[in-house]
C-alpha positions as CSV (number, residue, x, y, z in Angstrom):
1,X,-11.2,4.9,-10.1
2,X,-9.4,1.6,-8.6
3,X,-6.9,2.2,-6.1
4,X,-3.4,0.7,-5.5
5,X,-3.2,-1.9,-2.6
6,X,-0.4,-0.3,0.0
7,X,1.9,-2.5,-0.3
8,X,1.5,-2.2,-4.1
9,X,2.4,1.9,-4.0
10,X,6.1,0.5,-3.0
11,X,7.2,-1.8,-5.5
12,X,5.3,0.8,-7.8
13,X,8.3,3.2,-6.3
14,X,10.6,0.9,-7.3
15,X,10.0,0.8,-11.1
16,X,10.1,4.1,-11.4
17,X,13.0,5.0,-10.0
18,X,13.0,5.7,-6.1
19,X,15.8,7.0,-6.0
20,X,15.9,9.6,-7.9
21,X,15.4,13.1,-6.7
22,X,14.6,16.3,-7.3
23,X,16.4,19.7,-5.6
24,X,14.2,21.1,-3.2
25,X,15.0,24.8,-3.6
26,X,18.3,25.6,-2.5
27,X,18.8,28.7,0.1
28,X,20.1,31.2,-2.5
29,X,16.9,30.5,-4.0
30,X,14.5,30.5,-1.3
31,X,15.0,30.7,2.6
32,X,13.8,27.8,4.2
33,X,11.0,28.0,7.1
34,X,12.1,27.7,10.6
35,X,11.0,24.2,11.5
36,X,11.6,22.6,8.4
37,X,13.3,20.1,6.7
38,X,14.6,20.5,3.3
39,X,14.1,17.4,1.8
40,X,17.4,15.4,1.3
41,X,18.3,13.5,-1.4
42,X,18.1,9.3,-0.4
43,X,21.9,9.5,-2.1
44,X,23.2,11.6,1.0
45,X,23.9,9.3,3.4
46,X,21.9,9.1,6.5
47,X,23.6,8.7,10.1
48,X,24.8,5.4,10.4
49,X,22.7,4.3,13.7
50,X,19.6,5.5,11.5
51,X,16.6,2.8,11.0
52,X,14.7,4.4,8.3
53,X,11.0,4.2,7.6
54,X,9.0,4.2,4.5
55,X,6.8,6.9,3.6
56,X,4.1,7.1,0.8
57,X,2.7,10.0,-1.4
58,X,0.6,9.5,-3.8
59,X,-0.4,12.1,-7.1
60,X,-2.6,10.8,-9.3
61,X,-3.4,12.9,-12.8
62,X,-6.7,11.6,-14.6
63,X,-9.0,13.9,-17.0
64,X,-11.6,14.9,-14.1
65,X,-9.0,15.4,-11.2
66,X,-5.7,14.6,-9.4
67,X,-6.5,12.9,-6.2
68,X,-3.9,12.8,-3.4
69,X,-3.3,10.4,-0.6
70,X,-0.3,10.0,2.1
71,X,0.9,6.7,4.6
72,X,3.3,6.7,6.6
73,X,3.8,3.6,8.4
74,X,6.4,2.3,10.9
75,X,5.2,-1.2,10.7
76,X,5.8,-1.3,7.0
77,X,9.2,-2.5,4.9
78,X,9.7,-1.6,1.5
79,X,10.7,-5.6,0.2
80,X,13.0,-4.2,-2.3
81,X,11.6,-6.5,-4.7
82,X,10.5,-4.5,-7.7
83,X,7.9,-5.7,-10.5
84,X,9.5,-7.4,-13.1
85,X,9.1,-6.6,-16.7
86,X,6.1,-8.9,-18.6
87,X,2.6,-9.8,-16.9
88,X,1.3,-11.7,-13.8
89,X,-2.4,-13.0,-12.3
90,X,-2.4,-11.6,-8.7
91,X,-3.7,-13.7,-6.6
92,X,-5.0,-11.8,-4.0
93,X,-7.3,-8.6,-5.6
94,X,-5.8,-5.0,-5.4
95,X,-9.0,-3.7,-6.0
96,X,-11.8,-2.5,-3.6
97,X,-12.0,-3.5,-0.2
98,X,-8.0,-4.7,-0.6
99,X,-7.0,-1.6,2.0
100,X,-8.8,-3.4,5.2
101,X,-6.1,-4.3,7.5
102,X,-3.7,-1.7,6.4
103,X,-1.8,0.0,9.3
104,X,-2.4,3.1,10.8
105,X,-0.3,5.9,9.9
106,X,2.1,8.3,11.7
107,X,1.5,11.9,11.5
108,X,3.2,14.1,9.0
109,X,0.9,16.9,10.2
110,X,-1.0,19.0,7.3
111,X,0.4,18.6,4.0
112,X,-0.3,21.0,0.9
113,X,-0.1,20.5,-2.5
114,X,0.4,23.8,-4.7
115,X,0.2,22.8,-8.3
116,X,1.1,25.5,-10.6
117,X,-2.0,26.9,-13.0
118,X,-2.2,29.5,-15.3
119,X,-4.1,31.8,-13.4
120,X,-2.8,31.4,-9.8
121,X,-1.5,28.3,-8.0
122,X,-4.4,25.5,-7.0
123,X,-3.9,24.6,-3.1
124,X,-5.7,21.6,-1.6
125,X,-4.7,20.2,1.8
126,X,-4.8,16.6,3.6
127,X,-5.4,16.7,7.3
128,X,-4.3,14.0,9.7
129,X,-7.0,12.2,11.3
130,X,-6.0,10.9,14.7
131,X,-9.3,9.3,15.6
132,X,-8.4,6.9,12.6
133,X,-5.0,7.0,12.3
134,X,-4.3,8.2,8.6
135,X,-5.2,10.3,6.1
136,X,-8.4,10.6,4.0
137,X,-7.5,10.8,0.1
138,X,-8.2,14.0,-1.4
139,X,-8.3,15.5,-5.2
140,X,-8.3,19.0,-6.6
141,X,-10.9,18.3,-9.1
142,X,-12.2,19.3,-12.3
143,X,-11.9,18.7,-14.7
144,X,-8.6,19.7,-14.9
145,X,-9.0,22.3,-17.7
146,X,-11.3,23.8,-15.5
147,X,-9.4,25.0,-12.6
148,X,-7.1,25.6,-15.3
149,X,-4.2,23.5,-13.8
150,X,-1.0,23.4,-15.2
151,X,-0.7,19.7,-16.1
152,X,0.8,17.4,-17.4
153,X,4.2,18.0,-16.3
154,X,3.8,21.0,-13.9
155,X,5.0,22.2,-10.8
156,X,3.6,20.6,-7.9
157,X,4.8,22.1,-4.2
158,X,4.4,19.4,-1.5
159,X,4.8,21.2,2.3
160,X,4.4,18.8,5.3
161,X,3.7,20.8,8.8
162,X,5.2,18.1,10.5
163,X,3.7,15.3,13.2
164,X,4.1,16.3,17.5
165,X,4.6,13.2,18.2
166,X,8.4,11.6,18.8
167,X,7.4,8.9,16.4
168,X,5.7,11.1,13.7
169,X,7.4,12.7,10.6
170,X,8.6,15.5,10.6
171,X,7.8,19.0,8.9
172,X,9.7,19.1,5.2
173,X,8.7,20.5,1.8
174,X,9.6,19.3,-1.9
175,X,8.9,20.5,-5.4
176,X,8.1,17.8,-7.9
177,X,6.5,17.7,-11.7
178,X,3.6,16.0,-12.7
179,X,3.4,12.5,-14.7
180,X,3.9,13.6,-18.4
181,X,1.2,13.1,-21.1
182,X,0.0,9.0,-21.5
183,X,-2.5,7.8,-24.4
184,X,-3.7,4.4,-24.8
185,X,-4.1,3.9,-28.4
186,X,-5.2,0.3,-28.6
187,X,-7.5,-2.2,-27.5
188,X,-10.3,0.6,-28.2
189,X,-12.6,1.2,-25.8
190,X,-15.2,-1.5,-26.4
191,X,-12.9,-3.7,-27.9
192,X,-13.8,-7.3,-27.5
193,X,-11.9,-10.0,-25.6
194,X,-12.5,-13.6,-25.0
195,X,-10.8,-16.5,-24.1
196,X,-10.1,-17.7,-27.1
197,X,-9.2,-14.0,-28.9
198,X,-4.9,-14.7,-28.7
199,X,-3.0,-11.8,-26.9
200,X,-4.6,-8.0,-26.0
201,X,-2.1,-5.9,-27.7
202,X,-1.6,-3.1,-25.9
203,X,0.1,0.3,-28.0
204,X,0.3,3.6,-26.2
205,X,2.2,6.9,-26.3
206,X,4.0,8.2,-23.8
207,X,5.6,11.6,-23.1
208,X,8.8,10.7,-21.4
209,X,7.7,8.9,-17.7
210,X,10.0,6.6,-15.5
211,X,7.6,3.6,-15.5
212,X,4.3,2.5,-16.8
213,X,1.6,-0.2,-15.5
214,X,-0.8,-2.5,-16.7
215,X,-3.9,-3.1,-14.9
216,X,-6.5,-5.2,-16.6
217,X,-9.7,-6.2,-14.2
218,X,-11.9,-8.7,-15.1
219,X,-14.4,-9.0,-12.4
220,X,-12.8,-10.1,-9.2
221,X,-9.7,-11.1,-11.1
222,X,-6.7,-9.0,-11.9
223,X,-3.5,-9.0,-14.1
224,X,-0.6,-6.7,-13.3
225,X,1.7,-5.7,-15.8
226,X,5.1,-4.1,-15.8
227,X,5.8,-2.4,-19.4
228,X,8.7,-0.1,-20.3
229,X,6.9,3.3,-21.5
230,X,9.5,4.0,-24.4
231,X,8.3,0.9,-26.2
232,X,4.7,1.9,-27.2
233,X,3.9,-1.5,-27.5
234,X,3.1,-4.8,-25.5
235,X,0.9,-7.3,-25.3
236,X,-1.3,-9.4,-22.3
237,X,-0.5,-13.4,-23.2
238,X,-3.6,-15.3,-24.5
239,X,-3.0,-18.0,-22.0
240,X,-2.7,-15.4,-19.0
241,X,-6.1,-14.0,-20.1
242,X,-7.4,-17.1,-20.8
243,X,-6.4,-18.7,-17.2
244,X,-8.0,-15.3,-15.0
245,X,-11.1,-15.6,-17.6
246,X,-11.8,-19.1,-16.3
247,X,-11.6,-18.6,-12.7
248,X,-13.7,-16.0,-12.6
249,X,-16.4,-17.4,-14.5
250,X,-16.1,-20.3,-12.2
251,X,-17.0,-18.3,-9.6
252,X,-19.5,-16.6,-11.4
253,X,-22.8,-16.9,-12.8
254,X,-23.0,-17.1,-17.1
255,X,-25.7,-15.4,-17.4
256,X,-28.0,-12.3,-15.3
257,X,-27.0,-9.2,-14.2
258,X,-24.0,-10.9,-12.0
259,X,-22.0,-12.6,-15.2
260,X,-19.1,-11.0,-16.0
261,X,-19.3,-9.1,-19.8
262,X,-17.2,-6.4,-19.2
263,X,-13.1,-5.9,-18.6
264,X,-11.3,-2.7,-17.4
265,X,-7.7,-2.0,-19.1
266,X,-6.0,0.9,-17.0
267,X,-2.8,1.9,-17.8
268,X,-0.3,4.0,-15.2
269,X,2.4,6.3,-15.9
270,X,4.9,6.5,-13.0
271,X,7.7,9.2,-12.1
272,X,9.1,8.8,-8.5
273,X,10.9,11.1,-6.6
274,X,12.4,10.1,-3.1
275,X,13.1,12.5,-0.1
276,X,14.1,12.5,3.2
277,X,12.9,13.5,6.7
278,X,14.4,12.8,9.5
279,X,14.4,9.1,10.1
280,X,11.9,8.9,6.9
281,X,12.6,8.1,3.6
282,X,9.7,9.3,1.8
283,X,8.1,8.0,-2.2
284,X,6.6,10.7,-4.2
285,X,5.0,9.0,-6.7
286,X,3.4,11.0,-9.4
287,X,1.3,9.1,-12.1
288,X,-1.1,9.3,-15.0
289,X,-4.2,7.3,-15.1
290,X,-6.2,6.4,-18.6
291,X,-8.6,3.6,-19.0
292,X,-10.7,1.4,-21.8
293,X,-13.3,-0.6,-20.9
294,X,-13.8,-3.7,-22.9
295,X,-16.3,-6.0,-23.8
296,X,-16.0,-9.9,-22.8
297,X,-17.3,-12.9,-24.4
């Protein structure tokens, strides 16, 4: 599975809705450990000499796993420029190899995801890694079904121990739900596409999420989209295809193992929650993944 580019995982926050939040159980419900911080919602207003930082989690729901990852970087702004609706070539790939470069990471400590499962609650952990600065990804894998995980749309507990250092974040818990259901209906999976075959509907049907993403890869070339999930429908402009198709196969060779006969459609669904810690405002971003792959002419 292709990941998101960093700086991608922010405007990605935007379009589904940062700002929402979720109630991190109250303390009628549940006493809260000593050390840490309910999360607060981003509409409480921080202390006014506060410089806030951005923070990243990432929950990923595909049919074989959920993978997790977690930044937290100092060095990094949110631009506050969220995709807009409709389609776009990006010019520099989000795909493979894109994360060289990225800063390191401040320390959040452990963090545990508990996702609810019919049997008894799945816990996987992320560790910190100060030799390198930042979190590996992990995944509690699967398939889902069989670890029997609650999804989509169940409870998943995030608890962060918290960073020593005066510059790390610091300890907090959240509960969240996971991306609802997503199903891409159309192009099938080995659909063909061409430069000259007009523009790749896309149809889908979505269970109810904030935001929803286009990715379509075609070799080292890549279209983002932004499409609003109630609609069940959109479509990828012929000339947009058209324009990515020829610079990659003038790049490429047309024929060999290397020529480029094959496309990858993914589709994410997004739901966002943001919380606070500290000085941290931190993206909880909790998203579906399915994917076609399509032939190319």
């Amino acid at each position: 599975m292709r990941r998101f580019h960093l700086s991608l995982i922010f405007a990605l926050a935007g379009v589904a809705g940062c700002g929402q939040v979720e109630s991190s159980p109250s303390s009628s419900d549940e006493a809260t450990p000593p050390g840490v911080t309910t999360a607060r919602p981003v509409d409480s207003p921080p202390p006014a000499s506060s410089t806030r930082y951005p923070g990243s989690i990432s929950l990923t729901s595909s049919p074989d796993s959920l993978a997790l990852s977690a930044m937290f970087a100092r060095r990094i702004e949110p631009s506050g420029k969220a995709l807009t609706p409709g389609c776009r070539r990006i010019e520099k790939p989000l795909g493979p190899g894109a994360e060289e470069g990225e800063p390191r990471s401040e320390s959040a400590g452990n963090i545990s995801f508990e996702v609810a499962a019919k049997d008894k609650p799945v816990t996987r952990t992320l560790a910190f890694d100060p030799s390198r600065g930042g979190y590996d990804n992990g995944s509690i894998d699967g398939p889902v079904r069989d670890v029997r995980v609650d999804l989509p749309g169940g409870a998943i507990r995030i608890r962060a121990s918290g960073g020593k250092a005066s510059t790390s974040v610091p300890a907090f818990e959240t509960t969240v739900t996971a991306a609802l259901a997503l199903k891409l209906e159309e192009p099938a999976a080995g659909a063909t596409i061409s430069a000259t075959s007009g523009d790749i509907v896309v149809r889908w049907t979505d269970g109810g999420n904030q935001g929803l993403i286009g990715m379509l890869w075609l070799g080292s070339q890549e279209i983002l989209c932004q499409f609003e999930p109630a609609a069940g429908k959109a479509v990828v402009p012929a000339a947009l295809v058209r324009e990515v198709l020829e610079a990659e196969r003038s790049d490429t060779p047309t024929s060999g193992t290397d020529a480029l006969n094959g496309a990858l459609l993914s589709l994410y669904a997004l739901n966002t929650t943001t919380v606070a810690a500290g000085d941290w405002d931190i993206a909880i971003t909790r998203s579906v993944i399915v994917q076609h792959v399509l032939k190319v002419e």
